[in-house]
Structures are given as C-alpha cells and as structure tokens.
TORROLO-974016 format. One record per residue (C-alpha): y, x, z; residue number from 1. Coordinates in nm, 2 decimals. Each point is the difference from the previous one (the first is absolute). Last residue first. Example, Ala and Ser with C-alpha at 12.3 -4.5 7.8 and 13.67 -1.06 7.14 Angstrom:
2
        v        u        w   doti
    -0.11     1.37     0.71      2
    -0.34    -0.14     0.07      1
END
This chain:
355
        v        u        w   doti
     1.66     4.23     2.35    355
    -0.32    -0.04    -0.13    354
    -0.05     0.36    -0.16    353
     0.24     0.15     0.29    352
    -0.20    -0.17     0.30    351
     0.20    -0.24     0.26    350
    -0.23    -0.28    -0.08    349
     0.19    -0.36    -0.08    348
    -0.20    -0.07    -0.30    347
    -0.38     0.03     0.24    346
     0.18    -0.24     0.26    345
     0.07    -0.23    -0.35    344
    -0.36    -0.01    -0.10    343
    -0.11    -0.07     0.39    342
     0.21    -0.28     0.07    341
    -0.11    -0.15    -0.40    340
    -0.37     0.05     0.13    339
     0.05    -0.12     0.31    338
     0.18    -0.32    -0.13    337
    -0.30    -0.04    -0.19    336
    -0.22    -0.02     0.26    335
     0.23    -0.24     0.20    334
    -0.06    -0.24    -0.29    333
    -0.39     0.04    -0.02    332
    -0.02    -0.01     0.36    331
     0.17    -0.34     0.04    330
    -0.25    -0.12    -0.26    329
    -0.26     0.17     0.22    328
     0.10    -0.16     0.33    327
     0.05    -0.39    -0.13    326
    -0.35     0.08    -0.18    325
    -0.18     0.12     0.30    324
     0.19    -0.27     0.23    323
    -0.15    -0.27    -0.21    322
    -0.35     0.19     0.02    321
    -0.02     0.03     0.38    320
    -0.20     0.33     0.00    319
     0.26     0.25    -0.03    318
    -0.14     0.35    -0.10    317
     0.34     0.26    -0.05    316
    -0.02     0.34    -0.17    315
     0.29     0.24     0.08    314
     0.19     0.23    -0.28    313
     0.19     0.29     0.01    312
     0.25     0.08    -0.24    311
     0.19     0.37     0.00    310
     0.34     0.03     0.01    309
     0.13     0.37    -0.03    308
     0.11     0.20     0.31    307
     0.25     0.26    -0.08    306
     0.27    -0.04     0.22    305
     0.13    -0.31    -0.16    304
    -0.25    -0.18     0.06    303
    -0.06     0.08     0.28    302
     0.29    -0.24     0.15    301
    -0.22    -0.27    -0.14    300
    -0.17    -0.05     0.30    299
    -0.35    -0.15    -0.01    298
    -0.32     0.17     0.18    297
    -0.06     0.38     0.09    296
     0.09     0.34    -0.17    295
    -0.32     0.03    -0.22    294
     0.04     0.39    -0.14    293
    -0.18     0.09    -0.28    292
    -0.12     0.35    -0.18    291
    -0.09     0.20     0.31    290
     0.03     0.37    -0.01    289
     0.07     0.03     0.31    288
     0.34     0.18    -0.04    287
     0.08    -0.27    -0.24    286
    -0.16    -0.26     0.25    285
     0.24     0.14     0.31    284
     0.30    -0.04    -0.20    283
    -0.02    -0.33    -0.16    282
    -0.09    -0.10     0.40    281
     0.33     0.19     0.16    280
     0.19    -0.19    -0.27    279
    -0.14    -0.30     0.11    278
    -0.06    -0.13     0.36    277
     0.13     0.29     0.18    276
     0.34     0.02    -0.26    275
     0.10    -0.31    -0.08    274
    -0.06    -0.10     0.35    273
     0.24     0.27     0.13    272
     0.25    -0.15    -0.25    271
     0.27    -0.03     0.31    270
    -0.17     0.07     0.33    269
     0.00    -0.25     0.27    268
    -0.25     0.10     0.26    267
    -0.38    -0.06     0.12    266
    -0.13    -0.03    -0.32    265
    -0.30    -0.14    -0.14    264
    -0.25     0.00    -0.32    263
    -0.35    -0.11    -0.08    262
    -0.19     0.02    -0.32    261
     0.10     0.21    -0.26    260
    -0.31     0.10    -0.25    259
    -0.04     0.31    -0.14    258
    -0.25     0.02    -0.33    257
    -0.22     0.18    -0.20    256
    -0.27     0.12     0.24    255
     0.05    -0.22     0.30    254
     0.31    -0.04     0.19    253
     0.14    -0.18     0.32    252
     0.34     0.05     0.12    251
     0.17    -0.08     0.35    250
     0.38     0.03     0.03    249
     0.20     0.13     0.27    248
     0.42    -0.04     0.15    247
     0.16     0.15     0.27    246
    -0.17     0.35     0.09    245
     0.17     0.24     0.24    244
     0.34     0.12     0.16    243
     0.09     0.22    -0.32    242
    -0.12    -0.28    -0.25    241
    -0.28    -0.10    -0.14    240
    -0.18    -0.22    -0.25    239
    -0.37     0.02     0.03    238
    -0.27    -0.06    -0.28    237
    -0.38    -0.08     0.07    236
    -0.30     0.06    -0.24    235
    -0.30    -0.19     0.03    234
    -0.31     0.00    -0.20    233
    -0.19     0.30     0.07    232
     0.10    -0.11     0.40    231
    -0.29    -0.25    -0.10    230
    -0.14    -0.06     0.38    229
     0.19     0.14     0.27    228
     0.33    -0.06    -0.16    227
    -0.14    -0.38    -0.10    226
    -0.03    -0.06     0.40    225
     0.31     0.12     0.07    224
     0.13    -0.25    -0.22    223
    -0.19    -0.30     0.11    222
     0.06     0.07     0.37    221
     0.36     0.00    -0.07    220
    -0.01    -0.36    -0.13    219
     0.02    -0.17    -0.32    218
     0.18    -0.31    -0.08    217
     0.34     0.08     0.17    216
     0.12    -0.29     0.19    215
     0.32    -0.15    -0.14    214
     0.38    -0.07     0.13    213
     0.13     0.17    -0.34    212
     0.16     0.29     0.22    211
    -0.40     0.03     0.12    210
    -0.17     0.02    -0.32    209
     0.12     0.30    -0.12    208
     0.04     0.17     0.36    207
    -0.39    -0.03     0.02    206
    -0.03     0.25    -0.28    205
     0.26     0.21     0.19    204
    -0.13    -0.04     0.32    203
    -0.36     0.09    -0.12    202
     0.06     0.31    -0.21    201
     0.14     0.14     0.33    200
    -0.27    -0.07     0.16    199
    -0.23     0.15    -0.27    198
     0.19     0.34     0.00    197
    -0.10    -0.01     0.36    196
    -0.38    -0.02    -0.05    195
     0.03     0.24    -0.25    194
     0.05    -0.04    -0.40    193
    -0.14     0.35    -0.13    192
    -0.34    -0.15    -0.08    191
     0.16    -0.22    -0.21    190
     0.25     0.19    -0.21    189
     0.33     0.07     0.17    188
     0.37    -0.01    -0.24    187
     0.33     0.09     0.10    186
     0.33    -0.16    -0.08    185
     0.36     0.17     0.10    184
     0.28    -0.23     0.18    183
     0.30     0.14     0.08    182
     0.25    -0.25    -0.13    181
     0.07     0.20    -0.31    180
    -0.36     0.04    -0.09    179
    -0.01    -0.42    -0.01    178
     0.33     0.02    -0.21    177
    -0.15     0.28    -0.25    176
    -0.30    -0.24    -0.06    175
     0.22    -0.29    -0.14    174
     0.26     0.19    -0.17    173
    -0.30     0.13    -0.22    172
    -0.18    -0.28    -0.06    171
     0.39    -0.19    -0.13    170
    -0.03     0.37    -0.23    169
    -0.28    -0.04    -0.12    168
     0.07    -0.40    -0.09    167
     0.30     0.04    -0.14    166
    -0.10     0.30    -0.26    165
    -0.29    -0.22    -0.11    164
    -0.32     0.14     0.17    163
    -0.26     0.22    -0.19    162
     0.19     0.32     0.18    161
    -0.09    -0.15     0.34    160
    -0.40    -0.02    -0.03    159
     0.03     0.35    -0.13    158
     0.15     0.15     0.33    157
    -0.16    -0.20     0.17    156
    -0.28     0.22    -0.11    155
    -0.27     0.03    -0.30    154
     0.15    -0.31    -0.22    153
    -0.28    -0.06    -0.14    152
    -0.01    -0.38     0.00    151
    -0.05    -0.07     0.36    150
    -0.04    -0.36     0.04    149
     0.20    -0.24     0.24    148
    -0.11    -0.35     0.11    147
     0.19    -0.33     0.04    146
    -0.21    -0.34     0.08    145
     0.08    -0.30    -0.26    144
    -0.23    -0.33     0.09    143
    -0.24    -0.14    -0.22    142
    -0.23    -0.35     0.11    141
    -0.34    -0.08    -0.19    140
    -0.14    -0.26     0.09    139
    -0.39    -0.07     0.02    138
    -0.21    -0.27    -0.10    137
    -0.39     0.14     0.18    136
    -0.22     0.17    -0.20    135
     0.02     0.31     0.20    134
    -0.16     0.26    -0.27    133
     0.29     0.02    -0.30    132
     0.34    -0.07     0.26    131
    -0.20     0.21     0.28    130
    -0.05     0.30    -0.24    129
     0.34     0.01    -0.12    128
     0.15    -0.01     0.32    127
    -0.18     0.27     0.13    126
     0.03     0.22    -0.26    125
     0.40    -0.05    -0.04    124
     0.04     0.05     0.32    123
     0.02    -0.25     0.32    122
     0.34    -0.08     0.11    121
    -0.14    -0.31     0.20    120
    -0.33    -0.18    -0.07    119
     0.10    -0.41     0.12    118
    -0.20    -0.22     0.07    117
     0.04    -0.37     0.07    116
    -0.09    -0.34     0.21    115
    -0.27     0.12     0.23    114
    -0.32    -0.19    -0.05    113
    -0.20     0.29     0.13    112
    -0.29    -0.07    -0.20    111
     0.20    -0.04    -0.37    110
     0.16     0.38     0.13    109
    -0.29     0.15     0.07    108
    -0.20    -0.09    -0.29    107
     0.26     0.09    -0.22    106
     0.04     0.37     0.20    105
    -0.42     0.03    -0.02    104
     0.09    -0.10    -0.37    103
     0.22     0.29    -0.03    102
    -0.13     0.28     0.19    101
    -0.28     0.13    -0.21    100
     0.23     0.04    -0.29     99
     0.26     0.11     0.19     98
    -0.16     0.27     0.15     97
    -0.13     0.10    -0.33     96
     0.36     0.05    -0.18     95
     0.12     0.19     0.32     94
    -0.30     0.23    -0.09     93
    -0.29     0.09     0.18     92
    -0.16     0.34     0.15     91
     0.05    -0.12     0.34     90
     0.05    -0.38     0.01     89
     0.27    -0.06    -0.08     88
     0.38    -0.11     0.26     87
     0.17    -0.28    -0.15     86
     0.41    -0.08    -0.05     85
     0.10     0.31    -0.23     84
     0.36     0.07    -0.01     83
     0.35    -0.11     0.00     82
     0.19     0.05     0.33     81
     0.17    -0.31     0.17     80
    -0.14     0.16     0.36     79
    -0.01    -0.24     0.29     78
    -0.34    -0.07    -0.06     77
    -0.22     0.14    -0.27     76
    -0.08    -0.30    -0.21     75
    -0.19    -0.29     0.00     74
     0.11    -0.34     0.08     73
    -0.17    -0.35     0.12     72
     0.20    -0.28     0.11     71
     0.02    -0.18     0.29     70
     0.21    -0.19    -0.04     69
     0.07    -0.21    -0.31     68
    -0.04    -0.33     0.08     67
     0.17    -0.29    -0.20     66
     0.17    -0.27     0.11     65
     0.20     0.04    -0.34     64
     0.34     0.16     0.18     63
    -0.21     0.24     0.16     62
    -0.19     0.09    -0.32     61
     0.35     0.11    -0.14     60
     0.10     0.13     0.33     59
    -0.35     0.29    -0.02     58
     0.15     0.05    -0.40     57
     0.35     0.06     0.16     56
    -0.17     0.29     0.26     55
    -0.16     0.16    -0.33     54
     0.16     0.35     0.12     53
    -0.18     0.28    -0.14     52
     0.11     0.26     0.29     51
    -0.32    -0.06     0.20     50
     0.13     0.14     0.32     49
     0.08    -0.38     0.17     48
    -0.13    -0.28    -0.26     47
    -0.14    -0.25     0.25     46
    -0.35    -0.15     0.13     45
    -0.17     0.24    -0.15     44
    -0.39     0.06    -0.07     43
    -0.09     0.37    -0.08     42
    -0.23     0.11    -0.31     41
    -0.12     0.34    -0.02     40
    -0.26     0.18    -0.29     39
    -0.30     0.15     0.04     38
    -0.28     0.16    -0.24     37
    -0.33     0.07     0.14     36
    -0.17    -0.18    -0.23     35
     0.20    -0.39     0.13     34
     0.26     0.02     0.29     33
     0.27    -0.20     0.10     32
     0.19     0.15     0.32     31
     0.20    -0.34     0.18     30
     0.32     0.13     0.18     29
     0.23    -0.18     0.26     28
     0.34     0.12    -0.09     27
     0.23    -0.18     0.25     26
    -0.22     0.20     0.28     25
    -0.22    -0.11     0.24     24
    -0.34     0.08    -0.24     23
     0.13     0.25    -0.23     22
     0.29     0.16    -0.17     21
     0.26     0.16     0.19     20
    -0.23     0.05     0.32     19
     0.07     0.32     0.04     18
    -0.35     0.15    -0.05     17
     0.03    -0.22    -0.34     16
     0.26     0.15    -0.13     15
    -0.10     0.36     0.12     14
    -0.31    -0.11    -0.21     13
     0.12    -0.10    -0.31     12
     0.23     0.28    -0.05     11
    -0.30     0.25     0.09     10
    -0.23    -0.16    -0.26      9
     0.22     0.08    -0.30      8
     0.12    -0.34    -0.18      7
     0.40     0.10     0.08      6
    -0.07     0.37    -0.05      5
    -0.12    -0.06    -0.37      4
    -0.26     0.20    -0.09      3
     0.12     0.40     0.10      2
    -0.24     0.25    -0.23      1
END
C-alpha cells in the first residue's frame, strides 16, 4: 500500500541531498521529534513555493513596527498537495503522532520566539488533531483547490457522456486539434523514465518558469533522484510529434489518487496543455483504477473540464495578539467568500444533473 508520495522517505531525502531544504538553503529544516513520531517545521524568511500567500498579513505587521520574519511553517515544500504533515512512529496512528507532537510543537514555538506558524494544506486528520491538542489560538484560513472524481464512468468514454452536450463536444474539439497538429501522448512509469527521458523532463519543467523570468524551484538532481528511489510513485507523460517530444508532465500517485505536478513545453501547441496536464490524467486513473485525480493549485479553467471545487484549509499561529485578532477577523470574512466562490464553482459544472 502507497502512503502519501509527498511524506514518503525517498521525497524527503532527494530534497534534502539537493540541498532544497536544509542547512544553506531558503528552507532551513528543524525535525521535532517526541515517541518516535516526527513531524517538520522550516523557518522562512519569505513566501516563495508555499502557495498560501499571507504576504499582506507579513505588510500589515510591517506597517505596525512589527516583526514577522522569520516565521515557522510546516508543510511539504513546493508542493500545495493536501495530505498528512507528520511521519508515526511505526505501528502508530496520524492521531497519535499528533498527540505526542503537539506540546513538543508549543514548546518549540514559545522557545524560539519566532513570530508565527503556519501548517499548510494539511488533511483533515491532521488539522483536526492540532486545533484539539496544540493549545495554542489558531486561525483557520479556506482556500478553493479543484479535484476530479471518477464516478463510474468506466472510460473516457463514460466520463464524456455525463457532460452537457456543449461541454463534450468543446473536449472533443479540443483533443482532435492537438491530434491534428501531429502530436500523440505516451505515458512511462517510473522505472521506465531513463536518464534521457529525465533531461527532457527537465527543460520543459524549467521552461515554465523561465518565460516568467523565474528559477525553477526544484532541480534535475532532485528528479532523478526520486526515479531511483519511489519510481512506484511516478508516472511520466510525453507529447510527441514526428521529429520528437515537445511537451512532458510529471505525475505522482498513491493508491486512490493521481496527482499532477509539474508540466512544460518546448513548443506552441494549441490545447496541448489541456490535454497532457488533464485529459491525459482523467484517463490514465480510469485505466488505473484510481478514484481521484489532484490536477495542481488554482485555475479555474478546470473547472469547467471536470474539476469540482474542493476547500482546503490552512492553520495560522500569530503570537502578537492585536495582529491575531486583526488576521482572524479578516479570516472569518475571506472564509466566507471561499465558501460562496466554491458554492457557485460547484453551480457552474459542466455535468447533465447540474447543468
């Protein structure tokens, strides 16, 4: 059985033999430990490959000669997947890691005399546990993700025919034109990703960031690393044409569900994203057998491929009290904007019993 790829031991280590997390690196990592349960905390000096952005909270304590850097965070970096956030003991439940864990996390944080913490897109478990066992005033803070469920529909086939009429056949148009430009899509499960399939992974992932005049976070080293470690977990589609491969996505999966990561091209191709990043997903975890698919953070233009809104929520420690209560009222009103975002997103599905 595949735990989560993103709290696997292999992940953890190719970023740290990188030096993506670390001593020397912007992720510099404290491992908390109480009954042979763990859990990570890293202290940031900014926001970069977070993807909860509380950037106008950090100018709000600017603007009150207040500090609030560094500030302690836990999560799994540089991927805004929801999932567990500790590592049990063996033999141990999340819910008994986080009972151990909690006050040696308390007692860390009062020590430390860092401003804040924050637990990022942690699961339901995980949160739950800290908000009962922490005793420390945390806020809550929703944000609206988009996920896709298989709901029997046996094929693409079947995924299709529960689609308005518009819809099936807009999905339609849009995978015939990448066909008609030559291109064909083929997938490689980890241990089948070579050393050169790899390169050319990495200049498209890198390509991403590039035409936005960024640094990719993760390097090459990382990925090869992770193909040599948990290849169970990765799974690799190329988009190709008669003179070679233009475009690749990276995919990670567990037991029940596919999760899109990283994505490149190295040409122009009209809808080709469309296709890698989604439709070739939806169909890879119906052949699979998967029941969910977790095509990456924000972008509404899932939506109306299939992707419902799901809420995820962060948990926020802010020692300076006034700030606390300036940041959770502001919470409680952005919450609810979620909410009402996220019941309208659900309306505006492209399925014939909302439709």
């Amino acid at each position: 059985m595949l735990t989560s790829p993103f709290m696997q031991t292999g992940f953890w280590q190719a970023l740290a033999d990188n030096r993506l997390i670390g001593e020397g690196s912007r992720w510099p990592m404290t491992r908390l430990e109480a009954d042979g349960h763990a859990m990570p905390v890293f202290l940031r000096h900014d926001h970069r490959g977070e993807y909860v952005f509380d950037q106008g909270w950090a100018q709000a304590a600017q603007r009150a000669g207040l500090d609030y850097y560094p500030r302690w965070v836990t999560s799994v970096p540089f991927s805004p997947v929801q999932g567990p956030r500790v590592w049990p003991a063996e033999g141990k439940s999340y819910s008994d890691a986080i009972l151990a864990l909690a006050p040696v996390l308390r007692e860390h944080q009062i020590a430390s005399h860092a401003s804040n913490w924050h637990l990022l897109f942690a699961d339901d478990t995980t949160r739950a546990g800290f908000l009962e066992h922490l005793q420390l005033p945390l806020i809550q803070r929703l944000d609206c993700q988009f996920f896709w469920e298989d709901q029997d529909y046996g094929e693409f086939d079947g995924f299709l025919a529960a689609l308005t009429a518009k819809r099936r056949k807009s999905i339609r148009s849009e995978r015939a034109k990448v066909i008609a430009q030559g291109i064909q899509c083929r997938w490689l499960e980890g241990s089948q990703i070579d050393a050169s399939h790899w390169s050319f992974f990495y200049q498209c992932y890198a390509m991403t960031y590039r035409v936005r005049g960024q640094q990719p976070y993760l390097s090459l080293g990382f990925f090869q690393q992770l193909g040599q470690t948990q290849p169970e977990s990765l799974a690799l589609c190329l988009a190709e044409s008669d003179t070679g491969a233009v475009a690749a996505a990276l995919f990670f999966k567990d037991d029940t569900t596919l999760y899109g990561r990283y994505w490149g091209s190295l040409a122009e191709v009209d809808c080709l994203h469309f296709e890698v990043c989604y439709y070739q997903g939806i169909e890879y975890a119906l052949r699979h057998g998967l029941s969910g698919f977790d095509p990456g953070t924000q972008g509404e233009h899932k939506l109306i491929r299939g992707f419902a809104p799901r809420l995820s929520c962060s948990l926020h420690y802010v020692q300076h009290e006034g700030l606390r209560e300036a940041i959770a009222a502001y919470c409680v009103r952005e919450n609810e904007h979620v909410k009402r975002y996220a019941e309208a997103a659900r309306e505006a599905l492209p399925f014939k019993q909302l439709a």
